[in-house]
Structures are given as structure tokens and as C-alpha cells.
N, C-alpha and C positions, 0 to 999 in steps of 0.2 A: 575430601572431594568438594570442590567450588559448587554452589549450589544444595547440597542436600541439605547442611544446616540452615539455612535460608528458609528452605522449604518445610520442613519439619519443626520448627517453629509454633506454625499455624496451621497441622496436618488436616482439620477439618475445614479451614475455609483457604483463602489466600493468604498468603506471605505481604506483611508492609510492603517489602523493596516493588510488588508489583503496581502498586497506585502511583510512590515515584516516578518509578518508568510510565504510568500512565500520563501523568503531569508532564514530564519532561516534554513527550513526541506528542502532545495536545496542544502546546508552545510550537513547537516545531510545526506542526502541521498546521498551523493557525498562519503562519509566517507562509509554510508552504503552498496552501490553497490559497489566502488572501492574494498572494501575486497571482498565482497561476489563472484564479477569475477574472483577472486583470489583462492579462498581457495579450491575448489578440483583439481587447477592446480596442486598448490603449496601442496596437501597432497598425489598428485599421482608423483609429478618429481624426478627425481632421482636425478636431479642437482641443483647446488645454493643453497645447504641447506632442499632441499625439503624433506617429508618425504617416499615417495618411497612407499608409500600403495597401495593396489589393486584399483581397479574401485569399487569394492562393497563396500569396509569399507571406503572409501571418501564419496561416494555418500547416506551413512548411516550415516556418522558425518553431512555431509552436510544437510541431511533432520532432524537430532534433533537439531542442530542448528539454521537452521531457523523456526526451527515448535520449537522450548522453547523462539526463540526471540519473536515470537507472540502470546505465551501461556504466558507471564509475563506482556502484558499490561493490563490483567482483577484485578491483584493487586493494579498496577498503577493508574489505571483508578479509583478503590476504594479508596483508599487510597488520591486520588487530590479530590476526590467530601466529603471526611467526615472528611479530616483533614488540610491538606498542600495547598488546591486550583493548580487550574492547571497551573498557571505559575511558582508558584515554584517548581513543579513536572518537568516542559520541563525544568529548569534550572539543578536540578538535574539528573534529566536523561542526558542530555548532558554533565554533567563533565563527569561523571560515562564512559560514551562511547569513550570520549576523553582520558581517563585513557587507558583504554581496547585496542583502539586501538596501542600507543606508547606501552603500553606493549606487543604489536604482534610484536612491531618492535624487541623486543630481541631475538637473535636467540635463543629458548630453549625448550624445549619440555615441560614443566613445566607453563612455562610461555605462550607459545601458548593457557593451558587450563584455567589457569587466565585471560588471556586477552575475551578470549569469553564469558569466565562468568561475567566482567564487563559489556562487550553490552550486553550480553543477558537480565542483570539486567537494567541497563540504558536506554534501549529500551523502557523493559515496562514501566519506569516512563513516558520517551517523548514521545510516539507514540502516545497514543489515545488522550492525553491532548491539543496535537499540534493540531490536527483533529478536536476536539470539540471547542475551540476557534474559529474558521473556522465558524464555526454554530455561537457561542456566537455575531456577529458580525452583523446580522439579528435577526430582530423580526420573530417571527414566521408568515409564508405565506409568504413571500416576497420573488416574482421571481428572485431575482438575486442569490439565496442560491445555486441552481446547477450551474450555471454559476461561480461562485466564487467557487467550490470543480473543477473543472476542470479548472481553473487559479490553485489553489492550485497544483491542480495534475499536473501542468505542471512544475513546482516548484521542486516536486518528480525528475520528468524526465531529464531534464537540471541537476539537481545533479546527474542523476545514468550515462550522458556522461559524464559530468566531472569525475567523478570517475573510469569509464573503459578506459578515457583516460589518465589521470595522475596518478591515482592507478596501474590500469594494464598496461603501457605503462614500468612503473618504475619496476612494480613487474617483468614482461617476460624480461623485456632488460638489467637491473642494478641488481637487487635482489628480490626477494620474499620478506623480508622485510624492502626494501626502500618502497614498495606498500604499506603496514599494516603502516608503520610509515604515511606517505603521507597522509593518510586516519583521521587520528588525527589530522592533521593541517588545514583540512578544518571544521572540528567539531568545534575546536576553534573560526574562521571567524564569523560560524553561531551563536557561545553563544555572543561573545562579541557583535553583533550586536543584540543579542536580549535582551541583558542586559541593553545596553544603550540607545535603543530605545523604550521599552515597553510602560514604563509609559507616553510616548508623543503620542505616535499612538494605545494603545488599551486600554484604558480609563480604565474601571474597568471589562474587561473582564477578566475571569479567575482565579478575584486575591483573590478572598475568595469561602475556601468550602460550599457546597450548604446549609448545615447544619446553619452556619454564615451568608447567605444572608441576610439580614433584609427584600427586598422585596417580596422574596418569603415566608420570615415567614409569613406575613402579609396578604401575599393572601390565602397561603393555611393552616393556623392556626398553622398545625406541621406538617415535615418530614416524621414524622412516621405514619402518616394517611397511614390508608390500601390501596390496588391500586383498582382502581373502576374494574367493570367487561370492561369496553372500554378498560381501560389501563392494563389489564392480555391479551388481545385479540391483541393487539399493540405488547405488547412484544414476545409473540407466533408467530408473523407474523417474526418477525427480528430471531430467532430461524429457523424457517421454512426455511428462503430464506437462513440462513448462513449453512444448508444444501449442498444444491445445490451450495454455494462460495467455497464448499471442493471440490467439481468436478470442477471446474471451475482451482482453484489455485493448484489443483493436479496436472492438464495437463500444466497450464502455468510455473509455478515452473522448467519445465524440462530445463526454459535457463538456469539457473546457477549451472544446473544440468549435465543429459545426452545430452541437446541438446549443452551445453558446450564444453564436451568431446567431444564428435562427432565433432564437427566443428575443436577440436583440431586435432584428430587424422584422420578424414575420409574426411574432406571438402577441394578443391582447394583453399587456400586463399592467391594466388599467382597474383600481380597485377602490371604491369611494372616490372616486374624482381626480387621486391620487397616480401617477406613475411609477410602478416598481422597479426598484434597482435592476437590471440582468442580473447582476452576481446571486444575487436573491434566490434565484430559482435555483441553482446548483447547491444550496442547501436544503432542497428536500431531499437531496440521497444522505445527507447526514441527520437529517433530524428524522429519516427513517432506518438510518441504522442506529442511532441510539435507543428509539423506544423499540426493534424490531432485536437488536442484538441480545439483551435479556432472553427473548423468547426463543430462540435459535440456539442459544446455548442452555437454555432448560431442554428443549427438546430432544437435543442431543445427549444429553445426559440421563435423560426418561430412556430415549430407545437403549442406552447403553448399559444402563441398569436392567434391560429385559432381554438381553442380549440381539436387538435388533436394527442395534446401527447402521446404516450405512455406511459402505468402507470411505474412504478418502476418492479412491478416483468419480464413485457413485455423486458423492455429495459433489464435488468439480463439474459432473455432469449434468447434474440440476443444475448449478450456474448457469450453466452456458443457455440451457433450455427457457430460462427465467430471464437472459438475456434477449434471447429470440423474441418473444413474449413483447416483452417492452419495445422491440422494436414495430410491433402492429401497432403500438397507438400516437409513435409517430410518422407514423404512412398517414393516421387519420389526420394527425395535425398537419403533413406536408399536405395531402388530399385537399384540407378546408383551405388551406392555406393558396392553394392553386387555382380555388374554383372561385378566387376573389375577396379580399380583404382581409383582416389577421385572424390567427387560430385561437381558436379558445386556449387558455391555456390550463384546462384538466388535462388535456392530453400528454402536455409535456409530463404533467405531474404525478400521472399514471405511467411511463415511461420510467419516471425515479423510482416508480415506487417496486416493480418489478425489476428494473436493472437492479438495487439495491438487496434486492430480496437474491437475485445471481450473488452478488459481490458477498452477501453473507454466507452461502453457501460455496464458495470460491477462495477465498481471501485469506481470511484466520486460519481457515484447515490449512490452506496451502503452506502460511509460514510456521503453521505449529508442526505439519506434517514433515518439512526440511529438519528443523530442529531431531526430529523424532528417526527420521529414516537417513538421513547422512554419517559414515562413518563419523565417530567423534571428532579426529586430527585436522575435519576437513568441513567444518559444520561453518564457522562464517565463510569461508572462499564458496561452498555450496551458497548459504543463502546469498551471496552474492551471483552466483550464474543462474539461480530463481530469478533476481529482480532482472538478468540478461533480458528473458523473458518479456519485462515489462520497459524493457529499454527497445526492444523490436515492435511490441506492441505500439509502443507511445507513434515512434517514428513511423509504423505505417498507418497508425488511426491518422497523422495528420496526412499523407499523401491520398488517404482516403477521402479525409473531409475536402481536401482542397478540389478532390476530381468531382465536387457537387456544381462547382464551376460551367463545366463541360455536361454532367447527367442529372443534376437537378437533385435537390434534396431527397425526392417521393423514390427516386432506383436509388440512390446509394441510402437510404432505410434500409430498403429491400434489400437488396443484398447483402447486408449485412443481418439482418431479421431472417434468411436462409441459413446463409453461412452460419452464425452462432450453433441454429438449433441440429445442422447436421455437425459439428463439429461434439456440443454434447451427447448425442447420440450414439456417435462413436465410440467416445468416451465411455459411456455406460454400461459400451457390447463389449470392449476389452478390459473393464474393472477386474474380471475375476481375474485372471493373467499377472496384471499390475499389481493386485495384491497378494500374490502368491508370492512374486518377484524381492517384496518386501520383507518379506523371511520372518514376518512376524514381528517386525520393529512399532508396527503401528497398534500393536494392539493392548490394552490395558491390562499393566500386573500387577501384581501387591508388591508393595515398594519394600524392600528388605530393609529390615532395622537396623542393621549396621553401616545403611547406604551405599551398599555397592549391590549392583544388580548385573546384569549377564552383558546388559547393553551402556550401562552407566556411564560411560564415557562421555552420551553425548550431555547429560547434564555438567558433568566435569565440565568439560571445554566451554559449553555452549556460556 
């Protein structure tokens, strides 16, 4: 079985191969965020080369951008489970993004849409495959699975400060693109280190399509065996909740979006005499999920130990609530902001520190929870129509931000500071349903010593 030796290993803390995968998409996301705090600076500036576009056609590139970056890992994700396996998929996707980004660094208009189409492509190879490794590394039921997607996740965030600091420190001060170049050099760090450390730290996870496992042939006779009525109810539930991920990632989206801009153009970011970066400011959701992610994932492990966890769709719905939330102290910064001259900028900060507190309650369940509830055969093409979720998301937070055009920042707060919190709410009222629906995939067992367990498959595959 791919994964349980991995896992077993290190049965009372974490397995090595999961700090590589940490390293690996900490490079990646460093690449990734660096550009992304970039690019509706750099397509509304008029100087350095910028492209001088309005607020509404940036913040429209900006939302198919990243809503096709996360609409291409449902190919990806297919394509590593029935042909390539997932680590040759995260190697490919990572030159692919490494291309893309050096070619941002050319100044040219031609080539800015080349270069996005390489990450857009390259994405979907590495996203979902990096993620399901993450899983592959655990038998199924074994409590450390959430606690290890939020180490993971912290991994994300450490890379999206490095990158608004050395991406957008370069992009605002030097050039637009020394930032997009900058961004390719750390993509680099994270291949080469995944290249040369794979086979030492993640034993055979990843490395053959699900189709090729031999232990999974064995158990479950063939592939193509139809999915039981458990496992159409399991997938129905991941559907259901990546619903509710589209309100969620709608309203959070707005950092490197309109809440962006706005901090460009309306926020006091004036400190000792000093002018701060914009990019700046979008790493207080990372530098509070790294000191907040520890305690989130103790917490959860305290109430699970006392048997009083919250189920998966519950803790989703605190996201959304903790979204809401955040969005009242940017009504106060649109508010000050409107009654003349710029906003303090606690409020934006208060804003992170709440949306972040969502994304921790949101996020890592979310991709630990795919891992855990997707038939095995079907576990990256799943987490692949999860990230769908954040490919609809993306695409209408920007059609969202751009209609602040026409309604002013202070209503589209609002209504999105409604929207989130009735969205969680719902959420919370249909949990018990949702988890029922799950047949018990979500919940923590003692991992059998011979490494096969009732659900096993999805560490197999995954």
C-alpha cells in the first residue's frame, strides 16, 4: 500500500516526506503569490511599464486568471490518477510555472499572455497532486491527517510572505518585472529540492497511477468497478460543500483583488515617514496563518481527543462566519475612507486577521477532508473539481470587485459581509445531513497494523 510505510515510520509525530512537500509548495506558492500581488498593480500603473488599464478590466483579468488557474487542476488531477501518477505531474507542473513565470519577466504584451498561460497550465498539473500526496502519507483514519494539511498549509503561507516580499518589494521599487522574474527563481529552489529528495522521503507515494497500483488491483479486483451507493453519497457531500467554498473564496479573493487596490489607493500606509509596499499588507493573512495555524490544529486535536470535534461541514461554517466578520471592519475602513481622506490601516488588518481565522477553519479541512471522503480511484480528479470551486470563486470575486466601479467599495463590503455569514449559517443547519452522508469516512480510527483498513484505498491512491 503507497503511503502506509511512509506513514508508519513516524507513527507518533509526522513522516519526513511531509516537510518536503512542505518545502516544495512554499517555493511554489512564493512564486505564486509574489506575481498574483503584482498583477492588477502592474495592469492598472501607468509607470515602469505598466499597463495603464482601468480598475474593471484588471480586476476581470485578474478574476479569469485565477479562476482558469483553478479550473485546470480537474485535468491535472485526471490525468496523474490514469496515466503519469502524481509526482510526475508536480514535476511537470512546476517547470511549466517556472517557464511562465521568466517569461513575465519579458517586457511585452504578447508574452505577458504566454507567461500566464504557462501557470495557468502548470498549476493544474502541481496543485491538486501536491495536496493528495499530503493524504497519500496516512492510512486512512489516522489523526494526524488534519494536523499535517495545516503544517502543510502553513508551508502555502510562509511562501505567499516570501513572495509579497521579494516579488512585490522588487516589482513596486525596481520594476514590474524584476517581480514576475523573481517569482521563477524560487519555483526553481522548490523543483530542484523535490527532485532530489523524493525518492529518500516519500517512498512510493504518488509514484504510479491508480490504474497501475497492483495493491489496489488486488483489493478492489478492477478500477472500473461501479461506485457503490456509499461512494455516489461521499461524492455528493464534496459537490455540496464546494458549493458553499464559492461564497467563501468569492469574498476572500477580494485581497488580491479590490481589497488590493483599495489599500493602494484609499489606505494610510504611511509608517515612520516611511511608505509601505501594497503587496505588504496581503501578508498579514500569512503571517497569521503561520502563528494562528499551530493553534488550530492543537485545538482540533484537544476537542478530538475529548471526543468533541466539530464535524467538517461545522468547522466550513465557522469559515464563512469569520468571513463575515471581517468584512465589518472593512465597511469601517470604506466608511472612513468616504467621509474624507485615507483609512487607517488597522482596519484592513483586522479584516486579515478574521478572514484568516475563516481560511483556517475552511481550507486544510477542506483538502484533508477530499483526501479522506472521495472514493480512492477517484481522489485527485475529486480534488481536482474541489479546486472547480475555487476556479468559480476566483472568477466571480473578480466580476465582484470590478462592480465597486459602479457601487462603491462601502455596498460591495456589504454584501458580501451578508452573503458569507448567511451562507455559513446554512451550512451549520445542514452539517448533521452532510455528515451522515459521509458514512463515516471522516471520522478517526486506529490504523490497522498490517495497513489496510476498511477505507484504505484512499491513502493507497492518494
Amino acid at each position: 500500500m503507497q503511503g502506509t510505510a511512509a506513514a508508519g515510520a513516524t507513527r507518533q509525530g509526522h513522516p519526513p516526506g511531509l516537510y518536503l512537500l512542505f518545502f516544495t509548495e512554499m517555493w511554489e506558492r512564493m512564486s505564486y503569490y509574489g506575481m498574483r500581488g503584482l498583477l492588477v498593480l502592474f495592469l492598472t500603473s501607468t509607470t515602469m511599464g505598466g499597463f495603464g488599464w482601468s480598475r474593471e478590466d484588471a480586476l476581470g483579468l485578474y478574476g479569469t486568471y485565477t479562476g482558469l488557474v483553478y479550473l485546470t487542476p480537474i485535468v491535472g488531477g485526471f490525468i496523474a490518477d490514469r496515466f503519469i501518477g502524481q509526482r510526475k505531474a508536480v514535476v511537470l507542473g512546476g517547470v511549466l510555472m517556472m517557464i511562465g513565470h521568466l517569461v513575465l519577466a519579458i517586457p511585452n504584451v504578447m508574452m505577458f499572455y504566454v507567461g500566464l498561460g504557462f501557470l495557468i497550465i502548470g498549476n493544474g498539473f502541481f496543485k491538486p497532486n501536491i495536496s493528495t500526496m499530503v493524504g497519500g502519507l496516512y492510512p486512512q483514519g489516522d489523526g494526524r491527517r488534519d494536523g499535517a494539511f495545516t503544517i502543510f498549509y502553513m508551508g502555502i503561507n510562509v511562501g505567499a510572505m516570501l513572495g509579497n516580499f521579494i516579488c512585490g518589494t522588487l516589482g513596486e521599487r525596481v520594476g514590474w518585472h524584476w517581480g514576475f522574474g523573481s517569482a521563477g527563481v524560487g519555483m526553481l529552489l522548490g523543483l530542484v529540492a523535490f527532485v532530489l529528495l523524493q525518492k529518500k522521503y516519500l517512498g512510493d507515494v504518488g509514484l504510479a497511477p491508480v490504474k497501475r497500483a497492483e495493491p489496489v488491483v488486488a483489493r478492489e479486483e478492477v478500477p472500473k468497478k461501479a461506485f457503490s451507493r456509499d461512494e455516489i453519497d461521499r461524492i455528493v457531500v464534496i459537490f455540496i460543500i464546494a458549493i458553499f467554498v464559492v461564497a467563501f473564496w468569492a469574498g476572500f479573493e477580494q485581497a488580491g483583488g479590490l481589497m488590493n487596490l483599495f489599500t493602494n489607493e484609499k489606505v494610510d500606509r504611511t509608517v515612520f515617514g516611511q511608505l509601505v509596499p501594497t503587496t505588504w499588507f496581503q501578508n498579514f493573512n500569512s503571517l497569521f496563518i503561520v502563528l494562528l495555524a499551530p493553534v488550530f490544529a492543537a485545538l482540533w486535536s484537544w476537542l478530538a481527543a475529548r471526543g468533541k470535534d466539530p464535524s467538517i461541514p461545522v468547522k466550513m461554517g465557522m469559515g464563512l462566519v469569520f468571513l463575515s466578520v471581517g468584512f465589518v471592519f472593512m465597511l469601517g475602513a470604506a466608511g472612513q475612507s468616504d467621509a474624507g481622506g485615507k483609512a487607517a490601516a488597522h482596519w484592513v488588518i483586522l479584516a486579515y486577521l478574521f478572514h484568516t481565522m475563516g481560511e483556517l477553519c475552511l481550507s486544510p479541512v477542506g483538502l484533508s477532508m477530499v483526501t479522506k471522503v472521495a472514493p480512492h480511484r477517484i481522489v485527485s480528479a475529486m480534488m481536482g473539481v474541489w479546486f472547480l470551486a475555487n476556479a468559480a470563486a476566483n472568477k466571480l470575486s473578480g466580476k465582484i470587485g470590478a462592480a465597486s466601479g459602479q457601487l462603491g467599495e462601502f455596498d460591495v463590503f456589504l454584501y458580501l459581509g451578508i452573503g458569507s455569514g448567511i451562507a455559513g449559517a446554512i451550512l451549520i443547519v445542514v452539517a448533521p445531513i452532510l455528515k451522515k452522508m459521509m458514512h463515516g469516512t471522516d471520522q478517526l480510527k486506529p490504523a490497522d497494523p498490517s495497513g489496510d483498513t476498511a477505507q484504505g484505498g484512499t491513502a493507497a491512491a492518494a
